[in-house]
C-alpha positions in Angstrom: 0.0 0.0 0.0 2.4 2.0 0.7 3.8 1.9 -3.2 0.7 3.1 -4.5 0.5 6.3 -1.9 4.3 7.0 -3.2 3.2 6.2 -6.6 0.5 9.0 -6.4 2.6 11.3 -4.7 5.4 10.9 -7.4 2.4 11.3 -10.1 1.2 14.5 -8.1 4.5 16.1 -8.2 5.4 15.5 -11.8 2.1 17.4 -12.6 2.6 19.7 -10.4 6.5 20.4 -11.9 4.8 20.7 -14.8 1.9 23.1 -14.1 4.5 25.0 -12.4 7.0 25.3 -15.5 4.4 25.9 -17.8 3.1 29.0 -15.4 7.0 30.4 -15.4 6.9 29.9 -19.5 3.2 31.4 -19.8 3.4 34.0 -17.1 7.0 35.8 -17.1 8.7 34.3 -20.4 6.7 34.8 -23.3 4.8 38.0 -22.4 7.9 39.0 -21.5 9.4 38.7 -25.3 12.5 36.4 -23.0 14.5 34.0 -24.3 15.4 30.7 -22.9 16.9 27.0 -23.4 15.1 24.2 -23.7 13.0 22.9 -25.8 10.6 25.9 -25.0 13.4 27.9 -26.2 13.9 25.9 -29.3 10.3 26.0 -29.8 10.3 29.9 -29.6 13.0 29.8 -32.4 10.7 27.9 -34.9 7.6 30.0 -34.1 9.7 33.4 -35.3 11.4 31.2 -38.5 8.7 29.2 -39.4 5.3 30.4 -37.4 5.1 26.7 -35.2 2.7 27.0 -32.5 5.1 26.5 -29.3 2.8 23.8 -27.4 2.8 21.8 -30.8 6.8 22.3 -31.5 7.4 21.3 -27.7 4.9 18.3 -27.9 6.5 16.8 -31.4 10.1 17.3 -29.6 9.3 15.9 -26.1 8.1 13.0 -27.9 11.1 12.2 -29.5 13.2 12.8 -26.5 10.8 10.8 -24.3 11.9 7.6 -26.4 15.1 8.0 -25.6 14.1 8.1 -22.0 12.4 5.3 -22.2 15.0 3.3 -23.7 18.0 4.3 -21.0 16.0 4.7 -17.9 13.5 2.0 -18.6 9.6 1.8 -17.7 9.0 4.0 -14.5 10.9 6.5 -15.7 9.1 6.2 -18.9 5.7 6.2 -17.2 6.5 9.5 -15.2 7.9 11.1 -18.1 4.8 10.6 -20.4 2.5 12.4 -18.2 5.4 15.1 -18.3 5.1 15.0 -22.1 1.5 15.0 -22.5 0.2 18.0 -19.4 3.1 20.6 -20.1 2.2 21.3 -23.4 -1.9 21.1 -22.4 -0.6 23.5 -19.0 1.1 25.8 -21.1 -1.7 26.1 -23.6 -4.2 26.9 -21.1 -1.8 29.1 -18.8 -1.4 31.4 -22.3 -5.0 31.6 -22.1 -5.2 32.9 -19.1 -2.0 35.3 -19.5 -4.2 36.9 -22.6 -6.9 38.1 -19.8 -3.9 39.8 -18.1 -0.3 38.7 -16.7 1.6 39.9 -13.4 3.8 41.8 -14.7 5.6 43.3 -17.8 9.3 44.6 -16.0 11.6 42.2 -18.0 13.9 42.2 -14.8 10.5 40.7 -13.0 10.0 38.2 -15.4 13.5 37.0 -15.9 13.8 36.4 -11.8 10.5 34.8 -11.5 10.4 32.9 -14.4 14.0 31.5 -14.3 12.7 30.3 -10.1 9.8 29.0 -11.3 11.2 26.9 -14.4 14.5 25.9 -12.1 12.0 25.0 -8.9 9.7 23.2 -11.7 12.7 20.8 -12.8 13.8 19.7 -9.7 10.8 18.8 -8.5 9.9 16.9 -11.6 13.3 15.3 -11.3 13.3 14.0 -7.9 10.4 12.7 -8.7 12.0 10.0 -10.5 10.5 11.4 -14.5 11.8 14.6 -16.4 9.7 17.6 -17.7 9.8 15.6 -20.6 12.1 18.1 -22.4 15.8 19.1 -23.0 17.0 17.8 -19.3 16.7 14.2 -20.8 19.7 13.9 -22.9 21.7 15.9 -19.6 20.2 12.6 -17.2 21.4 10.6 -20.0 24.9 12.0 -19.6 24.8 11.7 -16.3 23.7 8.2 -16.1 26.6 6.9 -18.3 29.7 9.7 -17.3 28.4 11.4 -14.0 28.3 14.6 -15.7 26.0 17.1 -13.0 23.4 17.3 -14.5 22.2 21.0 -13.4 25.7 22.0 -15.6 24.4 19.7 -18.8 21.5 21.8 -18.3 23.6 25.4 -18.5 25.6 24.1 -21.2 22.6 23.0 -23.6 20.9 26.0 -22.5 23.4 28.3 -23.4 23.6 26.9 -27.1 20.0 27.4 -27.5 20.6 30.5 -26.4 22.8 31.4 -28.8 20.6 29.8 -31.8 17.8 32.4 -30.9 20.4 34.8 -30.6 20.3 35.3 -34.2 17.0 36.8 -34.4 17.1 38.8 -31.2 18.6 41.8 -29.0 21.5 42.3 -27.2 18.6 43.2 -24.5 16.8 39.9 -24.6 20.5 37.8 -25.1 21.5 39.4 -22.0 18.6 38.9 -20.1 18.2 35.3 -21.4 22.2 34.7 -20.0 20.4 35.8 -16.5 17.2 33.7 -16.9 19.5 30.5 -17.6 22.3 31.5 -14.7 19.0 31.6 -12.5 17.3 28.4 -13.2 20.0 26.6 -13.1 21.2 27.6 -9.7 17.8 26.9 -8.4 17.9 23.2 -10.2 20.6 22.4 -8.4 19.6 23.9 -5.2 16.2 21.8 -5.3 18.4 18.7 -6.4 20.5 19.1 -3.3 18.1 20.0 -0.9 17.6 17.7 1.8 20.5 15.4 0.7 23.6 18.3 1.7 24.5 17.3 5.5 27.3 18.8 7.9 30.9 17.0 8.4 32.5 17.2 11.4 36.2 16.8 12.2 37.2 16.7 15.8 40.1 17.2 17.9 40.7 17.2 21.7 42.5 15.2 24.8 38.7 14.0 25.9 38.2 12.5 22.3 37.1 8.9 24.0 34.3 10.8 26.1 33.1 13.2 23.0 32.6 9.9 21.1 30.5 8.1 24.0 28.8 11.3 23.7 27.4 11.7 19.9 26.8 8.1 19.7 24.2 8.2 23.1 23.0 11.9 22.6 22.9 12.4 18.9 22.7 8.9 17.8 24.7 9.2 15.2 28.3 6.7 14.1 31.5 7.8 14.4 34.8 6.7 12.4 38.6 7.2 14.4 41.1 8.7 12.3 44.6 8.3 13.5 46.8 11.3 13.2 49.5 13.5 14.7 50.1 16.7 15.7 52.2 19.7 13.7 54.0 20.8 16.7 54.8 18.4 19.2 54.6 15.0 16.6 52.4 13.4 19.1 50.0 10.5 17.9 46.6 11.1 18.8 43.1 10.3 17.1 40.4 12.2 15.0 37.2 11.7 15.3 35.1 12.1 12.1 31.3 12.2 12.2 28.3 13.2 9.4 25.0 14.6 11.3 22.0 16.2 9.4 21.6 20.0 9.2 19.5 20.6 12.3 21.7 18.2 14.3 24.7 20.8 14.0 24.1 23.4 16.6 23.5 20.2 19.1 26.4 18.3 18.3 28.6 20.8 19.0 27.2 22.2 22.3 27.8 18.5 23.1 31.5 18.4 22.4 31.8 21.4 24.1 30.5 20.3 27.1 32.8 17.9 27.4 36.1 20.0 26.3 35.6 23.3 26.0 38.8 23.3 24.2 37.8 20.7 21.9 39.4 21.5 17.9 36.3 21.4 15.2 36.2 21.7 11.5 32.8 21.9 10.2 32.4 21.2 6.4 29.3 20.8 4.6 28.9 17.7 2.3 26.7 18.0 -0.8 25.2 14.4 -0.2 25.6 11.1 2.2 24.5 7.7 1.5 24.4 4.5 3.5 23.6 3.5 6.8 21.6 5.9 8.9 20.9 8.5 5.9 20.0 6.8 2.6 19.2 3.7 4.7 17.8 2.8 7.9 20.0 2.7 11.2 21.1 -1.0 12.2 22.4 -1.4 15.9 25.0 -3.9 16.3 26.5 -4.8 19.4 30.0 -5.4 19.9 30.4 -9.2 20.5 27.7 -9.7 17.1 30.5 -7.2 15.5 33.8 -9.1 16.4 
């Protein structure tokens, strides 16, 4: 049961991704005359060269592109990405309907800002979903399935050629504001993509460093690894202790070590994701004769 309430929820978030792109294309980046990447943005090419509605241009490519989808990721990615390919061109049509009544704004500045959050916010959430928008950030999962290529800097790099194909038959104005909208959605992408996957890394040094590991494992419940090492100055061998905790475990953890020595060394780094035990899976308790 609980596959088919997570199946829903993926389902309502891919359609929601989508609503939510098409409002950031509808709303800020054609009334706005903008340029963008994409296949939106390739679409907008063709409509000046060739008069192409956009929804038809964008529905023709993201079909194409959803094959290839389909044959790298397989079916659920498939499944997810078809609903992506059929409701952004129907939410885009009818969110152009409703920005001929009236839209929110006409300040270009405005427009590129919102539209580049909504269409970055849009992506992520369509691609942590498990699908794609059913568009250009296809072939960038692609690369990132087979090199590990990131794929919020596929997206900039794609982007920035489409970019430069509409370039042709715009201003310096729009071209520049286009660079912006693309810098934008791009750094929101990734921010979405990270978010709730970046955790805190903590490095610790200190005389007391057998009592500061008694104490994260029974107050913050989290592992610790022991790191030999030795010091610059005296050459003494001593140990590290090296521990990952989750954002809002930070301030905690170190008013724990603290406690304990006041004089304790830390060196706080933030990681951009963990896996494994206790983050990407659940926590296994061991005891230590099952361990030796």
């Amino acid at each position: 049961m609980n596959k088919i309430y997570r199946r829903i929820f993926e389902t309502f978030l891919v359609l929601f991704g989508n609503f939510l792109y098409a409002f950031g294309i509808g709303m800020f980046i054609l009334p706005g005359g903008l340029i963008t990447g994409g296949t939106t943005g390739i679409a907008l090419f063709m409509n000046q060269v060739a008069g192409i509605p956009v929804s038809a241009f964008v529905f023709g490519v993201n079909s194409l592109l959803f094959l290839l989808g389909f044959a790298v990721f397989g079916r659920k990615f498939a499944a997810n990405t078809l609903i992506s390919t059929i409701s952004y061109p129907i939410a885009l049509e009818i969110v152009q309907r409703i920005a001929d009544v009236g839209i929110l704004t006409d300040d270009l500045f405005l427009c590129t800002v919102f539209g580049g959050i909504c269409i970055g916010a849009a992506m992520g959430i369509v691609i942590r979903a498990g699908a794609s928008s059913g568009g250009m950030d296809i072939p960038p999962l692609v690369l990132n399935h087979y090199f590990k290529i990131p794929v919020s800097r596929s997206i900039y790099v794609f982007d920035m050629l489409i970019l430069l194909l509409q370039a042709t038959r715009s201003t310096g104005e729009q071209i520049l504001y286009g660079i912006l909208l693309v810098i934008i959605y791009s750094t929101v992408i990734d921010k979405c993509l990270m978010m709730g996957t970046a955790k805190m890394q903590l490095k610790v040094v200190s005389d007391k460093i057998e009592e500061i590991r008694s104490a994260i494992i029974t107050d913050i419940d989290r592992g610790v690894t022991m790191l030999k090492s030795e010091t610059g100055y005296m050459g003494q061998h001593t140990q590290m202790l090296l521990t990952v905790v989750s954002m809002r475990e930070l301030t905690k953890t170190e008013k724990v070590i603290h406690e304990v020595d006041e004089n304790a060394f830390v060196i706080i780094n933030r990681v951009s994701e963990v896996s494994g035990r206790g983050f990407s899976s659940k926590k296994r308790y061991l005891e230590k004769e099952e361990q030796e």
